[in-house]
NUVEX-131107 format. One record per residue (C-alpha): residue number from 0; residue in one letter; x, y, z. Coordinates in nm, 3 decimals, decimal comma. Example, Ala and Ser with C-alpha at 12.3 -4.5 7.8 and 13.67 -1.06 7.14 Angstrom:
REM residues 2
{i->0 | aa->A | xx->1,230 | yy->-0,450 | zz->0,780}
{i->1 | aa->S | xx->1,367 | yy->-0,106 | zz->0,714}
END
This chain:
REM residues 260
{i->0 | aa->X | xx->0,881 | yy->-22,744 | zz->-4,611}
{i->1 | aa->X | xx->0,920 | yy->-22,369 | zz->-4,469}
{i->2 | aa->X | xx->0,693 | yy->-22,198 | zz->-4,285}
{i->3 | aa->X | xx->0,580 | yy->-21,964 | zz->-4,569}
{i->4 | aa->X | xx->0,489 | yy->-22,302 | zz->-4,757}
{i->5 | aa->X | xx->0,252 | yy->-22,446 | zz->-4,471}
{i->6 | aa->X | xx->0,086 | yy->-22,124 | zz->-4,466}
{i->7 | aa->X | xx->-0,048 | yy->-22,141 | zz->-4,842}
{i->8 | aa->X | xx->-0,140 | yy->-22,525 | zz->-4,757}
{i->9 | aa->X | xx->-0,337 | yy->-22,438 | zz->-4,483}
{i->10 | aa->X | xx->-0,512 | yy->-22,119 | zz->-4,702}
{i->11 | aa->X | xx->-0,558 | yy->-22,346 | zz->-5,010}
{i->12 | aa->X | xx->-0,743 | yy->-22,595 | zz->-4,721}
{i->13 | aa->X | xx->-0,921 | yy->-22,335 | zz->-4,565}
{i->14 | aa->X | xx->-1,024 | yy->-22,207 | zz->-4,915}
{i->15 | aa->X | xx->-1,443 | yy->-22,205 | zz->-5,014}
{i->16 | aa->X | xx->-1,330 | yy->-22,286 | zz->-5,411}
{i->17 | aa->X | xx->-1,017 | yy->-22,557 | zz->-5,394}
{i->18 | aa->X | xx->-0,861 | yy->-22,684 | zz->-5,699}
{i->19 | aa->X | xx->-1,081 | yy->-22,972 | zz->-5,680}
{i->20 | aa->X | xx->-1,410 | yy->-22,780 | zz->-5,642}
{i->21 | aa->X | xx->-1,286 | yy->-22,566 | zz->-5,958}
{i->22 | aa->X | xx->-1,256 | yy->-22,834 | zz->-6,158}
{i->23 | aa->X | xx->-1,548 | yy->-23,033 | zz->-6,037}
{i->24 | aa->X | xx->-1,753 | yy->-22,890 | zz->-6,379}
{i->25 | aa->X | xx->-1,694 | yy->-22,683 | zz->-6,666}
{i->26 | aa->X | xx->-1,842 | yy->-22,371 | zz->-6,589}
{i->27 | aa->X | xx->-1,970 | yy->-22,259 | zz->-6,949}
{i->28 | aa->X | xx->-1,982 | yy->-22,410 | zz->-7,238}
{i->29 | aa->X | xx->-1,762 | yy->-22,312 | zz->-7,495}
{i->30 | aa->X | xx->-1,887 | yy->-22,021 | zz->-7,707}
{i->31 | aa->X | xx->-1,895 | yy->-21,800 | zz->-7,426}
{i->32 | aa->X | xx->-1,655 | yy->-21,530 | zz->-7,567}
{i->33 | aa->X | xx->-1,867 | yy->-21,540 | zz->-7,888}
{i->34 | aa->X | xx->-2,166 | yy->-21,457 | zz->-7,720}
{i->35 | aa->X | xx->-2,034 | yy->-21,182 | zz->-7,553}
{i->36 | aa->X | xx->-1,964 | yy->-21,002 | zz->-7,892}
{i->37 | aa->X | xx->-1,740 | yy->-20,693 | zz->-7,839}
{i->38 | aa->X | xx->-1,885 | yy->-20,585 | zz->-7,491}
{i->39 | aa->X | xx->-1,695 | yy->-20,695 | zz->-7,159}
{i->40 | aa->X | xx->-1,940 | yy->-20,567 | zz->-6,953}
{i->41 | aa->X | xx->-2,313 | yy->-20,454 | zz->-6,972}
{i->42 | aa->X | xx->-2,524 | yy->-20,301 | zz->-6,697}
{i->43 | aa->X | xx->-2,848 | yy->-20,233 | zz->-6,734}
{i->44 | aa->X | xx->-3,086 | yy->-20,027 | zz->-6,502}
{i->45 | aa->X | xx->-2,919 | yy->-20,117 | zz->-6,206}
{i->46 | aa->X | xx->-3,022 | yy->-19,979 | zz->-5,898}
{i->47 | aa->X | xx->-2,886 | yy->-20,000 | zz->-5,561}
{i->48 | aa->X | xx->-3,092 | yy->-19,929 | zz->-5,215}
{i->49 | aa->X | xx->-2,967 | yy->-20,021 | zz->-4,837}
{i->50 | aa->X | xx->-3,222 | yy->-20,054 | zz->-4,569}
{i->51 | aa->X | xx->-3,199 | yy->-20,011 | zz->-4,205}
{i->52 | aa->X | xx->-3,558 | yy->-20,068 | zz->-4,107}
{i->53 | aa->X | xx->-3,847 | yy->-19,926 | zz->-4,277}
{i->54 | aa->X | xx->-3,610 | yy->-19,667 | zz->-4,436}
{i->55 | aa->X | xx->-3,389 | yy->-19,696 | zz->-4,723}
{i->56 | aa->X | xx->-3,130 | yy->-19,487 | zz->-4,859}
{i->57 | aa->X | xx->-3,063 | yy->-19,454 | zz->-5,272}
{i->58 | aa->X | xx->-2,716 | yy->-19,506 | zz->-5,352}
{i->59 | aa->X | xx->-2,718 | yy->-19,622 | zz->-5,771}
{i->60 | aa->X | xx->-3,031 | yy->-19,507 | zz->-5,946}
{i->61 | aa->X | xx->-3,086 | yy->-19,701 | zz->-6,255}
{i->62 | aa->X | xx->-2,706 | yy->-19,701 | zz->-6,403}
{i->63 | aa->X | xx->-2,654 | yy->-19,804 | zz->-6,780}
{i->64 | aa->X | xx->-2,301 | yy->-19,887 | zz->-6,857}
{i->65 | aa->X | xx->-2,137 | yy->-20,098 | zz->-7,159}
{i->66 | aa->X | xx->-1,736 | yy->-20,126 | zz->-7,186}
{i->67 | aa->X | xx->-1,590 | yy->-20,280 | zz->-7,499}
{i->68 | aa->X | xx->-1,379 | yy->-20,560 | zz->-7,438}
{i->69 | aa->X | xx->-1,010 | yy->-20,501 | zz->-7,435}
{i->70 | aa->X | xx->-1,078 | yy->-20,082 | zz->-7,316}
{i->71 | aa->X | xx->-0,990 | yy->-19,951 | zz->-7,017}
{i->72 | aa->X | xx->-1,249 | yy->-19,800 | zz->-6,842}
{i->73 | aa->X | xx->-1,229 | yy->-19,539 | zz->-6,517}
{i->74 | aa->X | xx->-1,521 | yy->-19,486 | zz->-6,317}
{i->75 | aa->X | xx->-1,475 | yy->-19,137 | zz->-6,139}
{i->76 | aa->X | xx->-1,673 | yy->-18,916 | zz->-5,880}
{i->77 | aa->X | xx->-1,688 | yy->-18,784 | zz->-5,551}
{i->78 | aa->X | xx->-1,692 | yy->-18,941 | zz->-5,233}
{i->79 | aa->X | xx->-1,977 | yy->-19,102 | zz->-5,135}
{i->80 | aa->X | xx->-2,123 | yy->-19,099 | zz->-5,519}
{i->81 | aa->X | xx->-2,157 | yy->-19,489 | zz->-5,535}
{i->82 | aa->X | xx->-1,795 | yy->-19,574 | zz->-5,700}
{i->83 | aa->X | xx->-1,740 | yy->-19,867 | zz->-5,487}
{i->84 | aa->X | xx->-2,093 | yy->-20,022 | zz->-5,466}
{i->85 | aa->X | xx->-2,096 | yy->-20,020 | zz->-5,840}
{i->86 | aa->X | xx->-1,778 | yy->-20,147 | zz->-5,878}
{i->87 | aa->X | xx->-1,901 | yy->-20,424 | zz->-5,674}
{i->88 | aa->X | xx->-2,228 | yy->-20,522 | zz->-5,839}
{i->89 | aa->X | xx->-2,060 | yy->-20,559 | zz->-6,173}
{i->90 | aa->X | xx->-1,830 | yy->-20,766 | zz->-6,035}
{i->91 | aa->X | xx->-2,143 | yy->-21,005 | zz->-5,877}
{i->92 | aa->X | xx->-1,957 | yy->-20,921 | zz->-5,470}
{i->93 | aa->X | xx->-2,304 | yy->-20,742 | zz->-5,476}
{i->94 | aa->X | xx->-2,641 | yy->-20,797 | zz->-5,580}
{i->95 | aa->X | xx->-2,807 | yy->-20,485 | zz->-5,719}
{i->96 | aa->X | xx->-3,212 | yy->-20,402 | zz->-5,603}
{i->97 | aa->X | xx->-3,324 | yy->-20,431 | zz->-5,949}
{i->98 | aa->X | xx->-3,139 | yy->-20,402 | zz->-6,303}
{i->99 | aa->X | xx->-2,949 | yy->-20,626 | zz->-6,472}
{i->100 | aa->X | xx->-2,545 | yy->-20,752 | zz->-6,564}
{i->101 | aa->X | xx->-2,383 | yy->-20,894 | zz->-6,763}
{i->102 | aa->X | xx->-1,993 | yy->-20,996 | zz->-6,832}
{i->103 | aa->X | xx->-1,847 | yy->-21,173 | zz->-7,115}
{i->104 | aa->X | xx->-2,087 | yy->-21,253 | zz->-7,199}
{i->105 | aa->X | xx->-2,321 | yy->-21,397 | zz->-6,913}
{i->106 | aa->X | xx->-2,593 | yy->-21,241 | zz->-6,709}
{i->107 | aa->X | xx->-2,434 | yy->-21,263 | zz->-6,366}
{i->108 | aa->X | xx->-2,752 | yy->-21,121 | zz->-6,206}
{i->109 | aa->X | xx->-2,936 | yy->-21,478 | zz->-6,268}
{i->110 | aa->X | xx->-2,707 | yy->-21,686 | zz->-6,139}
{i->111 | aa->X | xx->-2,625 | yy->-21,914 | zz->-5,783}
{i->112 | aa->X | xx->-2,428 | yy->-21,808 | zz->-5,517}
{i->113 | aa->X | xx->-2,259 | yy->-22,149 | zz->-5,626}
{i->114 | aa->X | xx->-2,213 | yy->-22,049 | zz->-6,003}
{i->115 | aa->X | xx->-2,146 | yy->-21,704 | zz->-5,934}
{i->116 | aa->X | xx->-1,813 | yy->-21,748 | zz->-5,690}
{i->117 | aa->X | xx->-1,667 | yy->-21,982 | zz->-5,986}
{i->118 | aa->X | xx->-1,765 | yy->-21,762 | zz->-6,237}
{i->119 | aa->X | xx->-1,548 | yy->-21,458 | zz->-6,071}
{i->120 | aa->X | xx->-1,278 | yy->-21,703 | zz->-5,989}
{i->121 | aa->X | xx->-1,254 | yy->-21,799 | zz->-6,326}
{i->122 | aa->X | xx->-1,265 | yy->-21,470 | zz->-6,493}
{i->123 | aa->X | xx->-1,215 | yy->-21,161 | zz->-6,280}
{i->124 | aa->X | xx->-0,856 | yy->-21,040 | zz->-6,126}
{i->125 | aa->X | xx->-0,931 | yy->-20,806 | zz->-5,825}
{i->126 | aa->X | xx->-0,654 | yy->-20,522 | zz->-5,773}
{i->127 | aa->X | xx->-0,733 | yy->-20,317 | zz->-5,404}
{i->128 | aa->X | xx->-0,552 | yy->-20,013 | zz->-5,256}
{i->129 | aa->X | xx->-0,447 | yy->-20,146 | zz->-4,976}
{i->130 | aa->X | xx->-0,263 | yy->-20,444 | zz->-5,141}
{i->131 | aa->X | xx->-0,427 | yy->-20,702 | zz->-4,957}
{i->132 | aa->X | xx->-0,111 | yy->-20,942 | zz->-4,924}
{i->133 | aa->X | xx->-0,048 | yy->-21,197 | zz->-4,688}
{i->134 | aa->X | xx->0,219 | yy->-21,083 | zz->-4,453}
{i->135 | aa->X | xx->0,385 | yy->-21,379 | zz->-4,414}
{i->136 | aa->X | xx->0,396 | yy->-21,471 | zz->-4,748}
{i->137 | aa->X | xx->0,698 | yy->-21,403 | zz->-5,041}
{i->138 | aa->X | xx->0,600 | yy->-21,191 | zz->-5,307}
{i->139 | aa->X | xx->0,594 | yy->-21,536 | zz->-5,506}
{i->140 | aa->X | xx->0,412 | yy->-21,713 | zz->-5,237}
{i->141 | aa->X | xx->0,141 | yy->-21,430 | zz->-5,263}
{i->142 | aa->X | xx->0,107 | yy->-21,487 | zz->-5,663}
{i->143 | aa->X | xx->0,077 | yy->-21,898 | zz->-5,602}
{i->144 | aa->X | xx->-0,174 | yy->-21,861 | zz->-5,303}
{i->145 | aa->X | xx->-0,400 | yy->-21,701 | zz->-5,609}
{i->146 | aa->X | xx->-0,281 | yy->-21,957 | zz->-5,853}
{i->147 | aa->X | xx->-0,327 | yy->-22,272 | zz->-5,647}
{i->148 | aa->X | xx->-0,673 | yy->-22,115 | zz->-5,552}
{i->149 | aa->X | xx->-0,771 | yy->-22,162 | zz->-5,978}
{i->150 | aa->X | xx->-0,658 | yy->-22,499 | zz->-6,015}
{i->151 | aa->X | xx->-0,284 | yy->-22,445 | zz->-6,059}
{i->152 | aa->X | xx->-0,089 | yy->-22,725 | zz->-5,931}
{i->153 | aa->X | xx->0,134 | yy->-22,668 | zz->-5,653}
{i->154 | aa->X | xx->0,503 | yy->-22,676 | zz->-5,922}
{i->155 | aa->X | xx->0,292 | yy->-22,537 | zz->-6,228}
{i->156 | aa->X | xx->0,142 | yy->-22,229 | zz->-5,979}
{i->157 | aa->X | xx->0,525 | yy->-22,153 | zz->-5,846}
{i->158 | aa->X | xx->0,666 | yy->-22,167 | zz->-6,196}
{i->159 | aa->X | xx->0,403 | yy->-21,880 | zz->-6,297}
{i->160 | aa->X | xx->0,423 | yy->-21,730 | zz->-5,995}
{i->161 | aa->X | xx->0,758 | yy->-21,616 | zz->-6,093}
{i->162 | aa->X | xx->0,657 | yy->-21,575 | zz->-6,469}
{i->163 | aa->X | xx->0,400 | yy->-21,319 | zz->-6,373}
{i->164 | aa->X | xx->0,640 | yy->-21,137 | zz->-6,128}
{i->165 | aa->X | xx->0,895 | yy->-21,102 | zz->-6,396}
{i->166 | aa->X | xx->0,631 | yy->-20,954 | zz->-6,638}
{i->167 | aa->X | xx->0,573 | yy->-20,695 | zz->-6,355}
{i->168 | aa->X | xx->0,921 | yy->-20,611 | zz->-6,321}
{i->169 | aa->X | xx->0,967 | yy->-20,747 | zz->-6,001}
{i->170 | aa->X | xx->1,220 | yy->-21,078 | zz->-6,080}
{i->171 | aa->X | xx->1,495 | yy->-20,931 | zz->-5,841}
{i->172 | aa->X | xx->1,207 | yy->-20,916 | zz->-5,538}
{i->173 | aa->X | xx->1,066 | yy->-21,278 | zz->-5,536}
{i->174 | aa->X | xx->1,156 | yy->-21,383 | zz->-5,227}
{i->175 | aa->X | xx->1,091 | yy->-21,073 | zz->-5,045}
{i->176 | aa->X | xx->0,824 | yy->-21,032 | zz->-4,790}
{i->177 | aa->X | xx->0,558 | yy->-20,724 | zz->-4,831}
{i->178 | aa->X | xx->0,721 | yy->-20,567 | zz->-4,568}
{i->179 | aa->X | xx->1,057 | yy->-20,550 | zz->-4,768}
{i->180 | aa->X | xx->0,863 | yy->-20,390 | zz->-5,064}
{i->181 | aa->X | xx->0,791 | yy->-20,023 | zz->-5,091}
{i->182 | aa->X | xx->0,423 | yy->-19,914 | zz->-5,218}
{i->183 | aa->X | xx->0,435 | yy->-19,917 | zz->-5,603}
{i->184 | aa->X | xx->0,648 | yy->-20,303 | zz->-5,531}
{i->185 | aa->X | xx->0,303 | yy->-20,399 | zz->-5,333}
{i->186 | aa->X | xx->0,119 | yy->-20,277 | zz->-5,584}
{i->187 | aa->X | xx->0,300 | yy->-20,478 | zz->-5,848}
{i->188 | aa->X | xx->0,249 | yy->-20,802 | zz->-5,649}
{i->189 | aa->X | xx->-0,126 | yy->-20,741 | zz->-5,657}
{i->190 | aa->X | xx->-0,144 | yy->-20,661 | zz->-6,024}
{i->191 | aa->X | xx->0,068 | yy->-21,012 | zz->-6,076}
{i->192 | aa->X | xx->-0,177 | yy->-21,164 | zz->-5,878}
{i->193 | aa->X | xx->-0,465 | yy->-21,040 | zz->-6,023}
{i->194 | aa->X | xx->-0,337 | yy->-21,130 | zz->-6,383}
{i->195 | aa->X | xx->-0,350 | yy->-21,526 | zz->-6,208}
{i->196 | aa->X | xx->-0,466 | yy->-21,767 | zz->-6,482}
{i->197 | aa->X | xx->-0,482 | yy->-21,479 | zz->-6,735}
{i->198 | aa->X | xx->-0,809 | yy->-21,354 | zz->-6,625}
{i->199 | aa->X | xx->-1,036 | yy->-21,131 | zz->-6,935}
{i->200 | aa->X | xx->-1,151 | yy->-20,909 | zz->-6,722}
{i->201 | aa->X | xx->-0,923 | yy->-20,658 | zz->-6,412}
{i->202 | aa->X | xx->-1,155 | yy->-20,467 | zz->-6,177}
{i->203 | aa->X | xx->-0,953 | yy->-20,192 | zz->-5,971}
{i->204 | aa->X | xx->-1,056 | yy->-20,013 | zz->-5,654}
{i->205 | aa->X | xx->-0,803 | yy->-19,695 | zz->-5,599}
{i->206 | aa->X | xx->-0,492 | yy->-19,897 | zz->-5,705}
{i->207 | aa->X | xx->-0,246 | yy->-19,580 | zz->-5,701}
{i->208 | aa->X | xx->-0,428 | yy->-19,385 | zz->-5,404}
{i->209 | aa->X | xx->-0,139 | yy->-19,505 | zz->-5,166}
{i->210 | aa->X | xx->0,172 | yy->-19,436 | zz->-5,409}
{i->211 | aa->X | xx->0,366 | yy->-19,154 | zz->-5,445}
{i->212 | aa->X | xx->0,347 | yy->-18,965 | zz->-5,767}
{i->213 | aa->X | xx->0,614 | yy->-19,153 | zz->-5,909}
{i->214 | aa->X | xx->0,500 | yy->-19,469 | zz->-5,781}
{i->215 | aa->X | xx->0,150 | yy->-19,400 | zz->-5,896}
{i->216 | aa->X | xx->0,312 | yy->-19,287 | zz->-6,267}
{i->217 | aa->X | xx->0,486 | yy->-19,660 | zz->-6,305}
{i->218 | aa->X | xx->0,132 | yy->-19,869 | zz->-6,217}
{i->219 | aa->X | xx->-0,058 | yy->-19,670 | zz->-6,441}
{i->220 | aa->X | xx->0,202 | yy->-19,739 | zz->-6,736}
{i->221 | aa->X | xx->0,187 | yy->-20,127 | zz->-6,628}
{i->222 | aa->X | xx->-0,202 | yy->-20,140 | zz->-6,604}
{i->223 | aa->X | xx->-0,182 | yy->-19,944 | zz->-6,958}
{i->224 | aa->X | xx->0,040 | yy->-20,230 | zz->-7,100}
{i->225 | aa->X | xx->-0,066 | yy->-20,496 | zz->-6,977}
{i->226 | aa->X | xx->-0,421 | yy->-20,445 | zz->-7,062}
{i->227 | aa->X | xx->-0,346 | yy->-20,341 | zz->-7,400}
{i->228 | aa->X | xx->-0,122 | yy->-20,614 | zz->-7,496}
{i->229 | aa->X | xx->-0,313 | yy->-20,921 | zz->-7,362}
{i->230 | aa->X | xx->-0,665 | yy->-20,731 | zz->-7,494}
{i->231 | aa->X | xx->-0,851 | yy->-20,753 | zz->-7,140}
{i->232 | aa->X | xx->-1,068 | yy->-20,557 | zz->-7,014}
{i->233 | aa->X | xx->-1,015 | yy->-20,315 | zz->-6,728}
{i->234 | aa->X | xx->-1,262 | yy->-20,134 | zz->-6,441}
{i->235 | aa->X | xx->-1,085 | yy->-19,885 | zz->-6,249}
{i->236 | aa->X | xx->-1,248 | yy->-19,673 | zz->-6,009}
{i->237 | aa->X | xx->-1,027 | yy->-19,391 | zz->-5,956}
{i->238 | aa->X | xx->-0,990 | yy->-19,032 | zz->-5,763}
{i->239 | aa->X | xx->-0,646 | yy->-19,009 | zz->-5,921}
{i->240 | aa->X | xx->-0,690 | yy->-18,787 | zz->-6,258}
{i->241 | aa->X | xx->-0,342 | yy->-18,874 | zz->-6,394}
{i->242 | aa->X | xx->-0,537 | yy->-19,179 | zz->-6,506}
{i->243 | aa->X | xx->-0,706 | yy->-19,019 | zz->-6,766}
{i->244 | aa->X | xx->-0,423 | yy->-19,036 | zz->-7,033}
{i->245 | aa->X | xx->-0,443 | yy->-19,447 | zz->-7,035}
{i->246 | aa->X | xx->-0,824 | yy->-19,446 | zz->-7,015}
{i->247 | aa->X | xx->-1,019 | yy->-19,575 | zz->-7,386}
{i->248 | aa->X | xx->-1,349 | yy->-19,385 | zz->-7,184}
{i->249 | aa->X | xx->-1,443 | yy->-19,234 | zz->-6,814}
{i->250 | aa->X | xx->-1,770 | yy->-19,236 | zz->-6,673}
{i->251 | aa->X | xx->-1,861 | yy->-18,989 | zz->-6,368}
{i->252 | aa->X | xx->-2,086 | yy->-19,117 | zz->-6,116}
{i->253 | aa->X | xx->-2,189 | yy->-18,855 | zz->-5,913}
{i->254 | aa->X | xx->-2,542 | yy->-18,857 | zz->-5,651}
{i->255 | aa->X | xx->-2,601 | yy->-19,254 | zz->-5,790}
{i->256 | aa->X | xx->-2,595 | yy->-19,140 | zz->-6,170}
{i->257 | aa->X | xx->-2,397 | yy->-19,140 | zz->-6,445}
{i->258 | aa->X | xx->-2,250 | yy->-18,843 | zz->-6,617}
{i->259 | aa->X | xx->-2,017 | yy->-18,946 | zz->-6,928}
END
């Protein structure tokens, strides 16, 4: 066993949701999808206040938002307009002050802590601009950590480890470590890990703000094609304008409102 191949034991072990604890109970009963009818994701008056004290300070105030499935949504704005935080309520990292949401179908707003970690581990691939990959971890080992953490066993989650990096272009860099990879390479890793277990539904915080132009160019094309021809749905909040040309809608959030 290599050392790459202890690590991923010992972050599958160290893991809140194992493959055993995924598997303990369905999570939904089937007819989930049909439920949902052609909407992905549906917020409803959501607002969003922090407090430090007796004060509190407005960030969201009472967003509406509804994204067809299989679009590909941006959320733009300045800095500071509530991108992120929204980004995060819909998918359930936070809990809004008041309003409502809903993806695929279920109203994520209502349910356990419990219910709510399976539910995104189930159904939501996470793409961040930093990367977010294990250092000392192969591109593939990166890919099964995510697989293994859904279930995968541990031959089944390497096989589609490499599956996944081949759909991303990246079958000649499987065995390299991050730091071997340029940007837009990084970037590819994450996408192929977010696409783990063939989630519905890709929520993306800034994934070209560190790549070059032409870096930038080839993950837009990828997130373009790879939403389109697997019909799931994808969140991007974006600075990055160039964007726009793949994008089925954009929203503009801009002093906690919307603007589309």
């Amino acid at each position: 066993m290599t050392a790459s191949q202890i690590n991923i034991n010992k972050l599958i072990q160290h893991t809140e949701y194992t493959a055993s604890t995924v598997q303990e109970r369905p999570l939904y009963a089937s007819g989930t999808w049909e439920r949902s009818g052609k909407r992905a994701v549906v917020a409803k008056g959501v607002k969003m206040e922090f407090r430090s004290g007796a004060d509190s300070t407005p960030i969201l105030q009472g967003i509406d938002l509804e994204i067809p499935r299989g679009e590909i949504q941006l959320l733009m704005g300045p800095s500071g307009s509530g991108k992120t935080t929204l980004l995060s309520i819909l998918a359930g990292i936070l809990t809004p002050t008041s309003g409502t949401v809903c993806l695929l179908g279920e109203e994520i707003t209502r349910m356990s802590k419990d219910e709510l970690s399976r539910f995104r581990l189930k159904n939501i691939g996470f793409i961040f601009q930093g990367f977010n990959l294990f250092p000392a971890l192969t591109a593939a080992e990166n890919v099964e950590v995510a697989l293994r953490m859904k279930g995968i066993r541990k031959n089944e989650a390497r096989k589609q480890a490499k599956d996944l990096l081949m759909e991303v272009g990246l079958d000649n860099r499987i065995n390299h470590l991050p730091r071997d990879l340029s940007g837009g390479q990084k970037q590819r890793v994450a996408i192929a890990r977010a696409l783990a277990d063939n989630p519905k539904l890709i929520m993306a915080d800034e994934p070209t703000a560190s790549l070059d132009s032409h870096s930038g160019h080839a993950v837009i094309e990828l997130l373009r094609k790879l939403a389109k021809d697997n019909g799931r749905t994808v969140l991007i909040v974006t600075h990055d304008s160039r964007l726009m040309d793949v994008a089925d809608r954009v929203a503009y959030l801009e002093d906690g409102q919307l603007k589309n």
